[in-house]
Structures are given as structure tokens and as C-alpha cells.
TIKEMI-321934 format. One line per 5 residues: number of its first residue (from 1); their letters; for each residue x, y, z of C-alpha. Coordinates in steps of 0.5 Angstrom, whole numbers, always signed. Layout:
NUM = a = X,Y,Z; ...
***
This chain:
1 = xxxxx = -3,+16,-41; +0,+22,-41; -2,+24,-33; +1,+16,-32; +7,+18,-34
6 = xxxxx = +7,+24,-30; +6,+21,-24; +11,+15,-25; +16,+21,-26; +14,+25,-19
11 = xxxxx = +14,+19,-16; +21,+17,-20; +24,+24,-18; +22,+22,-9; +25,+15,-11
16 = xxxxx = +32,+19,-13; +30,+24,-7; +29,+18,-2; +36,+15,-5; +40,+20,-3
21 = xxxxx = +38,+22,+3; +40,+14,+5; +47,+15,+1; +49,+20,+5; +46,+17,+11
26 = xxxxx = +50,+11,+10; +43,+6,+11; +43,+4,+4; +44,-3,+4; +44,-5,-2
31 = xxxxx = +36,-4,-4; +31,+2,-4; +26,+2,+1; +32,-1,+6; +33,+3,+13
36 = xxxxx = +27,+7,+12; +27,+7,+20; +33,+12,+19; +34,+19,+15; +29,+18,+10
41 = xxxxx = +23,+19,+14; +22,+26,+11; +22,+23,+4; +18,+17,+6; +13,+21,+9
46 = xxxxx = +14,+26,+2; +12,+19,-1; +6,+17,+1; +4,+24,+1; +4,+23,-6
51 = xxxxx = +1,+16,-7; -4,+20,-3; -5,+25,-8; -4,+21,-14; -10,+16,-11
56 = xxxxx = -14,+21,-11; -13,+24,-17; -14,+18,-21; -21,+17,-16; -26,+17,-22
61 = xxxxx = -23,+12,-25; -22,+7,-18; -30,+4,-19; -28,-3,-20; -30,-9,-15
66 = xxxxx = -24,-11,-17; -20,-6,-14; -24,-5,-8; -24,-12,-6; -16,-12,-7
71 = xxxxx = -15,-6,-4; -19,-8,+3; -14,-14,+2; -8,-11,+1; -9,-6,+8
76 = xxxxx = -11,-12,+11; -6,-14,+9; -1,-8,+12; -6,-8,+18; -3,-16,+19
81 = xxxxx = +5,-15,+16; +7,-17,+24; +3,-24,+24; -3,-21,+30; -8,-15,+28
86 = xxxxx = -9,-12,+35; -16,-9,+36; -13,-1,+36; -9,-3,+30; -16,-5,+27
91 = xxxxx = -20,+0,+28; -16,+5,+26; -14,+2,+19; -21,+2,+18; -22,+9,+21
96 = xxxxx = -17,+11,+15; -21,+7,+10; -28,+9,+11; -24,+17,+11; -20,+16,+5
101 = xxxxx = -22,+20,-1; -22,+16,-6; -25,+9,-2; -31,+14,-1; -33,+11,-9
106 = xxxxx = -35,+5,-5; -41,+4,+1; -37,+4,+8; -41,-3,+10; -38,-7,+4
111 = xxxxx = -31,-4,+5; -32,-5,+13; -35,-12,+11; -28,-14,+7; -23,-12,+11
116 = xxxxx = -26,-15,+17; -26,-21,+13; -20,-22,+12; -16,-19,+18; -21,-25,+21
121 = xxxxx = -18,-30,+16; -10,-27,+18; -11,-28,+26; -14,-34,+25; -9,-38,+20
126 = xxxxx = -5,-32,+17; -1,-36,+12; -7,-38,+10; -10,-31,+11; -4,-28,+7
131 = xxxxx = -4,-33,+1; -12,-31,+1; -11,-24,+1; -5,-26,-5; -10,-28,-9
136 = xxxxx = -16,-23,-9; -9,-18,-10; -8,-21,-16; -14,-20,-19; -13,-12,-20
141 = xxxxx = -7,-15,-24; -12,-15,-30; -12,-6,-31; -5,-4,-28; -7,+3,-26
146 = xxxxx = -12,-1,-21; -6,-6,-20; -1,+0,-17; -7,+4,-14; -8,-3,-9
151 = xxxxx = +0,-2,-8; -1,+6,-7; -7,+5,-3; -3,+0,+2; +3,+4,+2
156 = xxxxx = -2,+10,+5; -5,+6,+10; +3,+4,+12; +5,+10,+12; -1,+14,+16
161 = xxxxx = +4,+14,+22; +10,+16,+19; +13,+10,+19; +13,+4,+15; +15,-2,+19
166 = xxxxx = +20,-8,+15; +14,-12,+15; +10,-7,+12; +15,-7,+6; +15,-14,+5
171 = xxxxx = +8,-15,+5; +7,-9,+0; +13,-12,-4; +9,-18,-5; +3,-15,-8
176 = xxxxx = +7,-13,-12; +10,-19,-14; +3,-22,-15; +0,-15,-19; +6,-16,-24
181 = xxxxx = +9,-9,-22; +16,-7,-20; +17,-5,-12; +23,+0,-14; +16,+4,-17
186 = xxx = +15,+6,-9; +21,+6,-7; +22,-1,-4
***
């Protein structure tokens, strides 16, 4: 537990960092996460960079089909949080799946197969699509280190550009409601 708790404080300190950078740039609006459009790109980008590193170093104990299948459902998900997945969006939120680090425990088909499945099921009903995708999140709720990999990872699927859209954000607020897990944790 003790590297856990490590983590939380790094990732604490870069959600103080994140804050303060907002505060003096006036975007604050009353929520961490808000205006993350504005001055706190350089923190919000820290961020990831973290959740990023903390993922991978946790990769040994992320073997479980429950956080695979969540994982692939979150970055559908993420892939989604406009309402439309676009055939370069796709692939590209695939191609950062089959290269992430910690992915890599799981064969490439299977991750390919679940993700594809469920932007398929978002571009044909995505409130059914979503509230599908809510539903295999959940199941990571059980271990919440895997629960807050599923957020990390998604986070680190958002913010591959640089940049985590508004709807990005609630969606990953929302797994979080589903795993039972705080979205101030990463900053949202």
C-alpha cells in the first residue's frame, strides 16, 4: 500500500500545482478540472504524464480480464465523449491502445475486438452504448487499484493530444462515479 499512497500524494501535489495555475489565471469556476482549455495545459499534460508513469508502474499487477474489459470501455468511451467516433479518431485511439505499455499484458486482437465493440455499439445508440460502457466499468469497482487504472488509462487516452475536451472530462467523471472513486483524485 505504501507505493499507493506515493502515488495519490504525486498525484495530489500536480492537483494543487493544476489549481494554482488556474487561480492565478482566473479559470477556476468553481471545480478542479474546469478551464483546462486555458493556462493549466502545461499541468494537464504533467498530469497525464504521471498517470502515465504510474500505470506502467503498476503493469504487473494489471492482468485482470476485468481491467482489460473496462479499460477498452473507458477509451471507447473517451473516443466517443462527442456523441460520433470519426474513422481517424478510431484508429488512432486504437493505435495509442495496442502501444500502451501496460495494454501490452493483453494480446492485441482481444483489445482490438473489445474496443471496436464497443465504439460500434456508441455510433449506433450511444445512450445505450454509453450506459453499456458504464456498466463493464463498473466491474473494475470490485479492486480499486484497477478501478483507478481504468480512469488513469482513460485519462491518458484523452490527453494524448495535449488537451482533454469538456466531454472527455465528463465522461471520465462518470467512470468514476461508477467505480466508486472521487474525480478530484485526477484533477476533474
Amino acid at each position: 500500500m505504501a507505493m499507493w499512497d506515493r502515488i495519490k500524494d504525486q498525484a495530489k501535489g500536480l492537483q494543487q500545482q493544476a489549481q494554482g495555475a488556474r487561480g492565478q489565471g482566473g479559470h477556476g469556476h468553481g471545480r478542479p478540472g474546469a478551464g483546462s482549455s486555458g493556462g493549466s495545459s502545461a499541468s494537464r499534460a504533467q498530469l497525464v504524464n504521471t498517470l502515465k508513469s504510474q500505470l506502467t508502474s503498476l503493469k504487473t499487477e494489471l492482468k485482470s480480464g476485468a481491467y482489460r474489459d473496462a479499460s477498452m470501455a473507458m477509451c471507447a468511451l473517451v473516443a466517443a465523449a462527442d456523441g460520433h467516433v470519426d474513422p481517424a479518431e478510431r484508429q488512432h485511439v486504437e493505435s495509442l491502445i495496442l502501444h500502451n505499455d501496460v495494454l501490452q499484458n493483453f494480446p492485441s486482437e482481444q483489445l482490438r475486438q473489445r474496443f471496436n465493440k464497443h465504439v460500434d455499439q456508441l455510433a449506433f445508440d450511444f445512450p445505450q452504448g454509453k450506459n453499456e460502457a458504464l456498466q463493464e466499468i463498473a466491474k473494475a469497482a470490485k479492486k480499486p487499484t484497477e478501478a483507478r487504472a481504468v480512469v488513469q488509462t482513460g485519462f491518458v487516452v484523452a490527453g494524448a493530444d495535449g488537451y482533454v475536451a469538456p466531454a472527455e472530462e465528463q465522461v471520465l467523471r462518470e467512470a468514476c462515479s461508477v467505480l466508486g472513486l472521487s474525480p478530484q483524485e485526477f484533477g476533474l
